[in-house]
C-alpha positions in Angstrom: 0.0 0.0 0.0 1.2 3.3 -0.9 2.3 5.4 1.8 -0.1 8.2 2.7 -2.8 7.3 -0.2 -6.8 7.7 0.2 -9.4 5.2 -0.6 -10.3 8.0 -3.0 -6.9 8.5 -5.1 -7.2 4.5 -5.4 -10.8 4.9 -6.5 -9.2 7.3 -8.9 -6.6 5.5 -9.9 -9.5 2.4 -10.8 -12.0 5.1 -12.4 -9.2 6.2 -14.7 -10.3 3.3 -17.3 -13.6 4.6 -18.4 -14.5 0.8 -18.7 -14.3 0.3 -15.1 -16.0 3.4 -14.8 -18.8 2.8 -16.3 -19.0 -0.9 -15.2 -18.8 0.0 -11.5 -21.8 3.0 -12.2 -23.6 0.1 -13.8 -22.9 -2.4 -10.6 -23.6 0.3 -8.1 -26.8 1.4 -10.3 -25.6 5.5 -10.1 -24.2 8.0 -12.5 -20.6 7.3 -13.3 -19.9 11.2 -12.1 -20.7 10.3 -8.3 -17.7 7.9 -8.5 -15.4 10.8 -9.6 -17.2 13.1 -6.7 -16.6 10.5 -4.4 -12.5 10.3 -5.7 -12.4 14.5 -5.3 -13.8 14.6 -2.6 -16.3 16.8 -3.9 -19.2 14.0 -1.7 -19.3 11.2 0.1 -20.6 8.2 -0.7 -23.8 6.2 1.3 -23.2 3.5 3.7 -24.8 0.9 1.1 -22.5 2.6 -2.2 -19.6 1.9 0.3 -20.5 -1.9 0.8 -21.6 -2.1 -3.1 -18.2 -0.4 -4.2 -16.4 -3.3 -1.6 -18.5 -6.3 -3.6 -17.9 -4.5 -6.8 -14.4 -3.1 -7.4 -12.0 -5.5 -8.9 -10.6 -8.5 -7.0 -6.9 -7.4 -7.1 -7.9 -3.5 -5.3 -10.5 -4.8 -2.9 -8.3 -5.9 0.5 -6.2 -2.4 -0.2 -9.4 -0.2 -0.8 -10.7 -2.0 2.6 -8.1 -0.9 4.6 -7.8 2.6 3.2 -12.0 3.0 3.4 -11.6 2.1 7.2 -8.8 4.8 8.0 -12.2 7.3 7.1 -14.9 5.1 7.9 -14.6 3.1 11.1 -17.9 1.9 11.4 -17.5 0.5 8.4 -16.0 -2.4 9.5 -19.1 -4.6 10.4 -20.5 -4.4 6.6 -17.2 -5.4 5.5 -17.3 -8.7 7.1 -21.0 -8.9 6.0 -19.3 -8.7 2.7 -16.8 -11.3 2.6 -20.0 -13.4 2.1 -21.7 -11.7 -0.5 -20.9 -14.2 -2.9 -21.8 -17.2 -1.6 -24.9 -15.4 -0.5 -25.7 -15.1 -3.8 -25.4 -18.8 -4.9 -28.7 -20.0 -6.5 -29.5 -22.5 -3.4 -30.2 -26.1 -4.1 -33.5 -25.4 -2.9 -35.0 -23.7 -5.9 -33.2 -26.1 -8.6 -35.7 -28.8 -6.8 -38.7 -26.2 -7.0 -38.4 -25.8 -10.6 -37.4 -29.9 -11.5 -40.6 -30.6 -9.3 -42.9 -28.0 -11.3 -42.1 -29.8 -14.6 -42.8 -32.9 -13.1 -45.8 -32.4 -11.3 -47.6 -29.9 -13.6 -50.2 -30.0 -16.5 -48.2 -30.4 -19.9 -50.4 -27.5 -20.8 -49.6 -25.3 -17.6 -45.9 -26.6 -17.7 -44.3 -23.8 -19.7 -45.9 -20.7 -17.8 -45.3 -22.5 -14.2 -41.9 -23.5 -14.9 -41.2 -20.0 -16.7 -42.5 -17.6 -14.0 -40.9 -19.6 -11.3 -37.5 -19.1 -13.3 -38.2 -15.7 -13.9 -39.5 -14.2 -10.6 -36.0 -16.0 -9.2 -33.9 -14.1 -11.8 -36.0 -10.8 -11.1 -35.0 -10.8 -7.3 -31.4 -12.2 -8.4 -30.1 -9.8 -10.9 -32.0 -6.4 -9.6 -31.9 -6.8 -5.8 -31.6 -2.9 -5.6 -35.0 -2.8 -7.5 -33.8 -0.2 -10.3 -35.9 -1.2 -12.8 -35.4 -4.6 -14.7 -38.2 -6.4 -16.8 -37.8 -10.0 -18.0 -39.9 -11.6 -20.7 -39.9 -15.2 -23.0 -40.9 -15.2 -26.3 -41.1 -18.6 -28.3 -40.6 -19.3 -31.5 -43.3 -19.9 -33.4 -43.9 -23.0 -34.6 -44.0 -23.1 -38.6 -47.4 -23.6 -39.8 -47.2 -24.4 -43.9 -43.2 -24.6 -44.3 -40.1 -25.6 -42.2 -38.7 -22.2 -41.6 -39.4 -20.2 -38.0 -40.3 -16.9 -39.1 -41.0 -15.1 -35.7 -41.1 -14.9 -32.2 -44.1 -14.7 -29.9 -43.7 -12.9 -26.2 -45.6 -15.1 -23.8 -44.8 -13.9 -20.1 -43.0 -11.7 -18.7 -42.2 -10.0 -14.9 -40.3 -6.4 -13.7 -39.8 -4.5 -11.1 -40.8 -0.5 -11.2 -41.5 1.6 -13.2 -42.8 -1.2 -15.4 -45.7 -3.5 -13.7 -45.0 -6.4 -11.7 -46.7 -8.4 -14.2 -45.9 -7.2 -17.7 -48.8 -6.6 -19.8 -47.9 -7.6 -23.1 -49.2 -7.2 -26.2 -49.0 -10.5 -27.6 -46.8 -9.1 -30.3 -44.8 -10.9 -32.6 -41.1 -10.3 -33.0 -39.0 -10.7 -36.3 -35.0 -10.6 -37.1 -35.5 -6.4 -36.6 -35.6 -7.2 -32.7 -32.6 -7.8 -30.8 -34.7 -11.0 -29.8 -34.9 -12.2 -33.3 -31.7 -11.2 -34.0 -30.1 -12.9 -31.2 -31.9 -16.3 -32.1 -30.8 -15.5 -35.7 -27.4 -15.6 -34.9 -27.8 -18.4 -32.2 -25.8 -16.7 -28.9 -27.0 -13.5 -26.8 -26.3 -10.1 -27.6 -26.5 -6.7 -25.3 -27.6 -3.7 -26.5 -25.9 -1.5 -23.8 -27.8 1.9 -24.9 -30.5 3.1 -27.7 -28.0 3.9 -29.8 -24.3 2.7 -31.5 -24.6 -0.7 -30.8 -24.1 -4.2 -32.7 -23.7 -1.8 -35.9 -27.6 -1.8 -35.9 -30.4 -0.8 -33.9 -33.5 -2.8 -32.6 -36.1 -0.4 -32.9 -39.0 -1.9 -30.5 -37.8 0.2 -27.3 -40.3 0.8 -24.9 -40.6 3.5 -22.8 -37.8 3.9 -19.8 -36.0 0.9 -21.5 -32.1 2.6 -21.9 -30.5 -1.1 -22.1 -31.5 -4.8 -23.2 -29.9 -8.6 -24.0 -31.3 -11.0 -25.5 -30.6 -14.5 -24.9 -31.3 -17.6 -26.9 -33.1 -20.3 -24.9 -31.9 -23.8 -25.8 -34.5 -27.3 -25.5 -33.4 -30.4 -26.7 -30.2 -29.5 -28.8 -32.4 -26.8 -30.2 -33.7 -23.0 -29.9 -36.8 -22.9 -28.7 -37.5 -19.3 -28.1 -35.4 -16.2 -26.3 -35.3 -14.5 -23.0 -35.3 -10.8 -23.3 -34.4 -8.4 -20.5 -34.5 -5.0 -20.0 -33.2 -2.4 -18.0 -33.8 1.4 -17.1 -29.7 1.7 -16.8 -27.6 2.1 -19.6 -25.1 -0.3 -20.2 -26.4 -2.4 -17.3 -26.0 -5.8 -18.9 -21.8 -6.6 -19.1 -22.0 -13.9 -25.7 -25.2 -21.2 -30.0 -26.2 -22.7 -33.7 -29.5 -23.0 -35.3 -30.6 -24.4 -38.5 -34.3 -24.3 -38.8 -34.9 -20.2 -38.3 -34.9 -17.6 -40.9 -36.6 -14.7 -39.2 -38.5 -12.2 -41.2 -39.2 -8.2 -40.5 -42.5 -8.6 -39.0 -44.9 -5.6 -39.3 -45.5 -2.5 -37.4 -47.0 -2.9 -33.8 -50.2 -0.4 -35.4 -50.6 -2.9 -38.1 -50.1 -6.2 -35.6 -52.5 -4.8 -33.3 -55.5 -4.8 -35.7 -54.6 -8.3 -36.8 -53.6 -9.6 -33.0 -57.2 -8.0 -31.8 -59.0 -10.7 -33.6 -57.8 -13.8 -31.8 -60.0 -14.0 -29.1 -62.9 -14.7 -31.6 -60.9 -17.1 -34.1 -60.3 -19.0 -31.3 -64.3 -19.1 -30.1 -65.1 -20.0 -33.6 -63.0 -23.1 -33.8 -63.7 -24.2 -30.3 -67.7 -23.7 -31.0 -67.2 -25.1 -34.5 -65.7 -28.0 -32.8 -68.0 -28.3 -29.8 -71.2 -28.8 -32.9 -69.2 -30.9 -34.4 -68.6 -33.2 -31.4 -64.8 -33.4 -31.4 -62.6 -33.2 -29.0 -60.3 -30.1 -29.1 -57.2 -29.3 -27.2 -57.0 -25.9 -26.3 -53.4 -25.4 -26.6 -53.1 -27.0 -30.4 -55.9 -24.6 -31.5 -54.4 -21.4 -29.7 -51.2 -22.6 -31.0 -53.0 -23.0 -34.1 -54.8 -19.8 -34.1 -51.4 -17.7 -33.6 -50.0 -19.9 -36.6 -52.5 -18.4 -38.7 -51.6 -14.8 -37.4 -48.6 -15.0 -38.1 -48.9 -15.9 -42.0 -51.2 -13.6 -42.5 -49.0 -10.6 -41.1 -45.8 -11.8 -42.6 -48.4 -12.4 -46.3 -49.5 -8.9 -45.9 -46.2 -7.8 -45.6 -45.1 -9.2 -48.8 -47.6 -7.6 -50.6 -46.8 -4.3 -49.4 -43.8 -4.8 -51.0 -44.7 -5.9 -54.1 
């Protein structure tokens, strides 16, 4: 340790690579100017930023910044201990791998997919934003091809978050295509981070929603295969810090005004069939004829698309 050196002229030294910078910020979930504040002196950081910066702050400068943090902050000494557990505090615990093994098992092949998802989900909500600074977390499957072999979108199916978005996303049943960063991370078979609106992956996914400033994508993988993405979201910038396919070949999919007016009639396709079926006397699973139902969607969107371009 450097003779006569402050926790904040190490901080500074650390800052001084804007990657760090910016990586701590995005830890610590502040604006990357508090840290240089905190290194000149200009404020002084929270109890919690303190024990964040401890957890955060590279490996090889965390046992000098400790020592250096306690010559200003003496009380800070019972957090730090707190701290040398952090990481094994946040193991996921045996317990939850069993919760989620014993919801496939025990559940509804029909219910299986939303139980097992929101379980997952929920855990990864409270996992990867603890500080609750906004993070939203959806699935979206791939639609399953209904007159040729190619997958030609996505389909958002659930989704949870944490404020300023609803605890239970509402979404808009929406299909995505390869000009999402969900379709174009299943495209190219591995995730991909957008860490702001603009500049990144030399293009730019243009479904942002409102108070989104970052998103990944990342392929979810069944069987050998892709069988749909998990998309998250985040009100930070750069808050998120990278599989082969053979059977998808995403298409643009239309505008969210021109979805909507197709989307809005589902409801009643699917009473149709159902009552069709009902007169008929035939049996009728519910999840082949919604599945069957958004097939049909889906054609006609990506039909009406082509035309438009004709």
């Amino acid at each position: 340790m450097e003779s006569g050196q402050t926790w904040r002229e190490l901080l500074g030294e650390i800052i001084a690579d804007s990657h760090e910078r910016q990586r701590l910020a995005t830890s610590l979930g502040i604006n990357p100017l508090s840290l240089h504040r905190w290194s000149q002196s200009e404020t002084n950081p929270r109890l919690q930023n303190l024990q964040g910066l401890i957890k955060c702050v590279a490996p090889k400068y965390r046992t000098r910044l400790v020592q250096l943090l306690l010559q200003e902050f003496p009380d800070l000494a019972i957090a730090i201990e707190g701290a040398d557990h952090v990481d094994a505090a946040e193991k996921i615990p045996t317990e939850f791998y069993e919760s989620v093994l014993d919801a496939y098992t025990q559940t509804r092949k029909d219910l299986r997919m939303f139980t097992v998802s929101n379980r997952v989900l929920n855990k990864a909500l409270a996992q990867l934003d603890p500080n609750r600074l906004g993070l939203a977390l959806s699935i979206a499957v791939c639609m399953p091809p209904l007159t040729d072999r190619k997958v030609r979108s996505l389909h958002e199916v659930t989704g949870v978050a944490t404020p300023p978005w609803q605890s239970t996303l509402t979404l808009e049943a929406l299909f995505l295509g390869i000009e999402s960063l969900a379709g174009y991370a299943v495209t190219k078979g591995r995730s991909f981070a957008a860490e702001n609106r603009t500049g990144q992956l030399g293009f730019s996914p243009v479904r942002w929603e409102e108070g989104e400033e970052s998103a990944v994508a990342c392929p979810i993988w069944f069987d050998g295969r892709i069988a749909g993405c998990l998309i998250a979201s985040s009100t930070q910038s750069g808050y998120f810090l990278p599989f082969r396919q053979d059977d998808i070949e995403l298409l643009p999919m239309p505008s969210r005004t021109i979805q909507r007016g197709k989307v809005a009639e589902y409801r009643q396709r699917l009473s149709q069939i159902i009552l069709e079926a009902s007169r008929q006397g035939q049996p009728i699973s519910i999840e082949e004829t919604e599945r069957h139902v958004w097939q049909q969607l889906e054609e006609e969107l990506l039909d009406q698309l082509l035309k438009s371009k004709e």
